[in-house]
C-alpha positions in Angstrom: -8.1 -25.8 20.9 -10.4 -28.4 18.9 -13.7 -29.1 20.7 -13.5 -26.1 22.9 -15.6 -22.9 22.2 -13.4 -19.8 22.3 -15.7 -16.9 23.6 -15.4 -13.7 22.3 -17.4 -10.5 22.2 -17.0 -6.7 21.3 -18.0 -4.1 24.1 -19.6 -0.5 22.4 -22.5 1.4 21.8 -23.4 1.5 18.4 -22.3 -1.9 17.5 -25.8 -3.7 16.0 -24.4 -3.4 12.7 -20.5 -4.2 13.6 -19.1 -6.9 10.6 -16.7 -8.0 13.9 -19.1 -11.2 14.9 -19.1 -12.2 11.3 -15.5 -11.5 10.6 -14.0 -13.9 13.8 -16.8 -16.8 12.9 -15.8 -16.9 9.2 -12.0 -16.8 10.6 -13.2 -19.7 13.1 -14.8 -21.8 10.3 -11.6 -21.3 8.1 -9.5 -22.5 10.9 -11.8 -25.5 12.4 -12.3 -23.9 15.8 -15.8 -23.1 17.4 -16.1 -19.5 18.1 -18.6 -17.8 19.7 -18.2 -13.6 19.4 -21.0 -11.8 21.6 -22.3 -8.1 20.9 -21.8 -6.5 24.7 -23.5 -3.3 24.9 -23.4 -1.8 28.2 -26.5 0.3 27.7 -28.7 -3.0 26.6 -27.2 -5.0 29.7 -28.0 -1.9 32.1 -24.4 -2.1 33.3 -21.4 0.7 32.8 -18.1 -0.3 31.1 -16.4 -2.1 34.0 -19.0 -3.8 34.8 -19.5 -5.5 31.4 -15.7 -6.1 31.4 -15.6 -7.8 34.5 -18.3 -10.0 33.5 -16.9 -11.0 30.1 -13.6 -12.2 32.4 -15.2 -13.8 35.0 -17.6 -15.8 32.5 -14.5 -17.4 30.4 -14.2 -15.1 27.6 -11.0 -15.5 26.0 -10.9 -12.0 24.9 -12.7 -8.9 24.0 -12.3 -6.4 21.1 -13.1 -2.6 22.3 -14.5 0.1 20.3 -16.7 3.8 20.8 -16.5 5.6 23.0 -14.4 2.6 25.7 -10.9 2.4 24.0 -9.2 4.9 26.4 -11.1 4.1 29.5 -10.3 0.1 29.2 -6.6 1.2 29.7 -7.2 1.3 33.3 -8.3 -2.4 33.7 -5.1 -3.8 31.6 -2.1 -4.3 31.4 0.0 -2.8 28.3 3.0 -4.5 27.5 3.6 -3.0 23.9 5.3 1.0 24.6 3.8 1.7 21.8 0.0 1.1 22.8 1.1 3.0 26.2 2.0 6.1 24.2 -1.3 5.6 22.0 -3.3 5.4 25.2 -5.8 3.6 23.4 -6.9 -0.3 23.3 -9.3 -2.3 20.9 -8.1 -5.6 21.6 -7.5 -7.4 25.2 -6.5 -11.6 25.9 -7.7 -12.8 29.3 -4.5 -14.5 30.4 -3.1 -16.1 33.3 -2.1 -12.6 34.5 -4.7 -10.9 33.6 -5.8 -8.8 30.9 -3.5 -7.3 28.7 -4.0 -5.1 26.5 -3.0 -4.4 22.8 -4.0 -2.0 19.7 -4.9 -3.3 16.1 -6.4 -0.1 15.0 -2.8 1.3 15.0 -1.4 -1.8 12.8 -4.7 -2.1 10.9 -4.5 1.6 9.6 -0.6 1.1 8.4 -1.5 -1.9 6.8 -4.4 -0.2 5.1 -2.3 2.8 4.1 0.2 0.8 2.6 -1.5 -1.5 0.7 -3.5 1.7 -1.1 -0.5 4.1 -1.3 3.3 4.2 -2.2 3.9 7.5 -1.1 4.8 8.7 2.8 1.5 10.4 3.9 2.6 14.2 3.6 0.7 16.6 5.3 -1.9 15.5 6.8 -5.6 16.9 8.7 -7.3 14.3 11.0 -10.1 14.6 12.3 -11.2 13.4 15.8 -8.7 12.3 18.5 -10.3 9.8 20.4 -9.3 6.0 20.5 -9.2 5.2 17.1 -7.6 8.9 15.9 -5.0 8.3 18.5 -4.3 4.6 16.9 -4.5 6.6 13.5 -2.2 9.3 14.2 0.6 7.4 16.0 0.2 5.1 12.2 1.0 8.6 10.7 4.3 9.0 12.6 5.2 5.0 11.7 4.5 5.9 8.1 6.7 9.1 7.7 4.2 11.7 7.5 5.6 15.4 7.2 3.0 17.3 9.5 -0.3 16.3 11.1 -3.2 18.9 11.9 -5.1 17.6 14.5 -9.0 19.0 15.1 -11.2 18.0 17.9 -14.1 19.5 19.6 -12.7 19.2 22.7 -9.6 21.3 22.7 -7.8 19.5 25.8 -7.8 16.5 23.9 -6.2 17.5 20.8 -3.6 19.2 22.6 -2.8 15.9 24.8 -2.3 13.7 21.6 -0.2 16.5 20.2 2.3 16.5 22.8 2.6 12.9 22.7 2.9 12.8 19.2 5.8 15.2 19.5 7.0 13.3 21.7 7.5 9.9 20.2 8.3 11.8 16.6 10.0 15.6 17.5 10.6 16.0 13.7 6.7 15.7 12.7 5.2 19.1 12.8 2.1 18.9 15.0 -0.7 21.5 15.0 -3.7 21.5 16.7 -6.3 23.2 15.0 -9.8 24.6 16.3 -11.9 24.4 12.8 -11.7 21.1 10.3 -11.9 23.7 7.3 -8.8 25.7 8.4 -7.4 22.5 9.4 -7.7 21.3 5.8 -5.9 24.1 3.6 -3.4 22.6 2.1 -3.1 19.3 2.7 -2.7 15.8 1.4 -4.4 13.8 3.4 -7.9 14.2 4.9 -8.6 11.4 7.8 -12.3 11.4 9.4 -11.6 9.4 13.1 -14.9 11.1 14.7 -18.3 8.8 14.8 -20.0 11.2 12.4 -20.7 9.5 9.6 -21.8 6.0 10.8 -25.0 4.6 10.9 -26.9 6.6 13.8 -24.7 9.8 13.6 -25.8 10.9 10.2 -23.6 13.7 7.7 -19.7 14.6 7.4 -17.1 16.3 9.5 -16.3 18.4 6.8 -17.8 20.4 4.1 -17.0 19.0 1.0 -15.8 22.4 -0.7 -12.2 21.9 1.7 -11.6 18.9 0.1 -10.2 20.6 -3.1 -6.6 20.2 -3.3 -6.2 17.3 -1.6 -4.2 14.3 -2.6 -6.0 11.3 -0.7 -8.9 10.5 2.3 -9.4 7.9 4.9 -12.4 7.3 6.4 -12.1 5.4 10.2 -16.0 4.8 9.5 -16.7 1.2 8.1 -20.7 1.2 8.6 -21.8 2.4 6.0 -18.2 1.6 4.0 -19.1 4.3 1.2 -19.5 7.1 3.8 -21.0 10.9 2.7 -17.0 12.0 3.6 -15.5 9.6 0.7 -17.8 10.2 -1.6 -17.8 14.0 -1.4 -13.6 12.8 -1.1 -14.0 10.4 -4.5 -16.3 13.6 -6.1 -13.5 15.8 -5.5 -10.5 13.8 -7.3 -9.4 12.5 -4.3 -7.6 8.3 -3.8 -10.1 7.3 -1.0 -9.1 4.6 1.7 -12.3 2.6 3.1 -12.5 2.2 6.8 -13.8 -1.5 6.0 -10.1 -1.7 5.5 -8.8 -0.9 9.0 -11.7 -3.0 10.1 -10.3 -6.1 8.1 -6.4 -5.3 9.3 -7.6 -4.7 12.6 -9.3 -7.9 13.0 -7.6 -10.2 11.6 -4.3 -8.8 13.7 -7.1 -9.6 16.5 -7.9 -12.7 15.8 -3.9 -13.8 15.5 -4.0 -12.2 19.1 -7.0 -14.1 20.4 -5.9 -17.4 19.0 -2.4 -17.2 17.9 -4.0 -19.6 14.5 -2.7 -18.6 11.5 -5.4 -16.7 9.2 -4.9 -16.8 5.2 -6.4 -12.9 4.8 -7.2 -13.6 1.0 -9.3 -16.4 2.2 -10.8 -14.2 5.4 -11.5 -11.3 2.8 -12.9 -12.9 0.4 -15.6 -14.9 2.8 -16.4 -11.6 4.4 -16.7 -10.1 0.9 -19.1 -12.6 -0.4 -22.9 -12.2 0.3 
């Protein structure tokens, strides 16, 4: 792969201050290898989803990370090997191969890896909030991590309800609840998990009220931009351990970039050139 550029880019909509560019050119300096990583917004290029991923794959990209609001609807335009990443329904990461694209899920292995590095302990009971791409990802790393029940809380009902029944499916001793209000949702728990945009630069405040987070044992945050969100501090105010979304970030990327590349990627080394200012 010396001498050739490997092209890569990240399709989404609030993506100007994604760490992803700078994350696989630090890994591409590390490894020797010229990489190019492209912001593709589909509003900027006045194109719609498909058409932007039909572009990247005719123009020689190697491969494309996917993030809000795309990683369900890319499902349809790849293939999913992994039964896993069918059940999660979801995909951030897709290889253009000789067959086509196929499509994989590093937010799910990203958010184990994250969780484990932080935390001994199985999960417990757990409220998360937001079931979308990354709270499906999120919640199936719940099952692989032995938590005890999940409350699931979405504005839109139907959704919810669709990633409970699959949970149940793949884990029919995990109670599942779906839940219409984040503070009912949070009685009781041990772990607080915020999958929904709100809280990242351009979709300002917290999912929840910070008075439901007494009691709680631990919080995760899928928001990376800013990394010190309102819903961790107002976690960190109330006693709580607090797991940074730049983490899943860093797990899901560099799972990624082994993905993209199949190079080996020393993380202390990735981490600590992203780290550095």
């Amino acid at each position: 792969m010396m001498g050739t550029q490997i092209k890569l880019g990240l399709i989404g909509d609030n993506i100007a201050v994604s760490q992803a560019p700078r994350l696989h050119h630090l890994a591409g300096q590390i490894a020797g290898l010229d990489v190019r990583y492209d912001r593709l917004v589909p509003r900027d290029l006045g194109l719609d989803f498909d058409a932007v991923f039909a572009m990247a794959r005719d123009k020689g990209y190697r491969g494309l990370n996917i993030t809000y609001p795309y990683k369900e609807r890319v499902v349809a335009s790849v293939t999913v090997l992994d039964p896993l990443v069918r059940a999660i329904g979801a995909v951030n990461t897709v290889v253009f191969g000789p067959d086509g694209p196929v499509g994989h899920n590093t937010d799910h292995s990203g958010f184990v890896a994250a969780y484990r590095a932080a935390r001994a302990a199985a999960p417990g009971v757990v409220c998360t909030i937001g079931t979308g791409g990354v709270g499906r990802a999120v919640a199936f790393g719940l099952i692989a991590l032995g938590a005890k029940v999940v409350h699931l809380v979405d504005i839109d009902l139907a959704k919810a309800e669709a990633l409970a029944r699959d949970l149940r499916k793949a884990s029919p001793a995990t109670r599942v609840v779906v839940v219409t209000g984040a503070d009912e949702a949070a009685q009781g728990v041990d772990g607080l998990i915020n999958c929904t945009p709100v809280g990242m630069v351009g979709y300002g405040g917290t999912p929840l009220p910070a008075q439901a987070m007494q009691g709680a044992g631990w919080a995760f945050d899928a928001v990376y931009t800013p990394m010190d969100t309102a819903f961790l501090q107002d976690a960190a105010a109330a006693g709580l351990s607090v797991i940074s979304g730049w983490e899943l970030f860093f797990g899901q990327g560099i799972d990624a970039w082994h993905i993209f590349t199949g190079v080996p990627m020393d993380a202390k080394t990735l981490r600590a050139a992203l780290l550095a200012e």
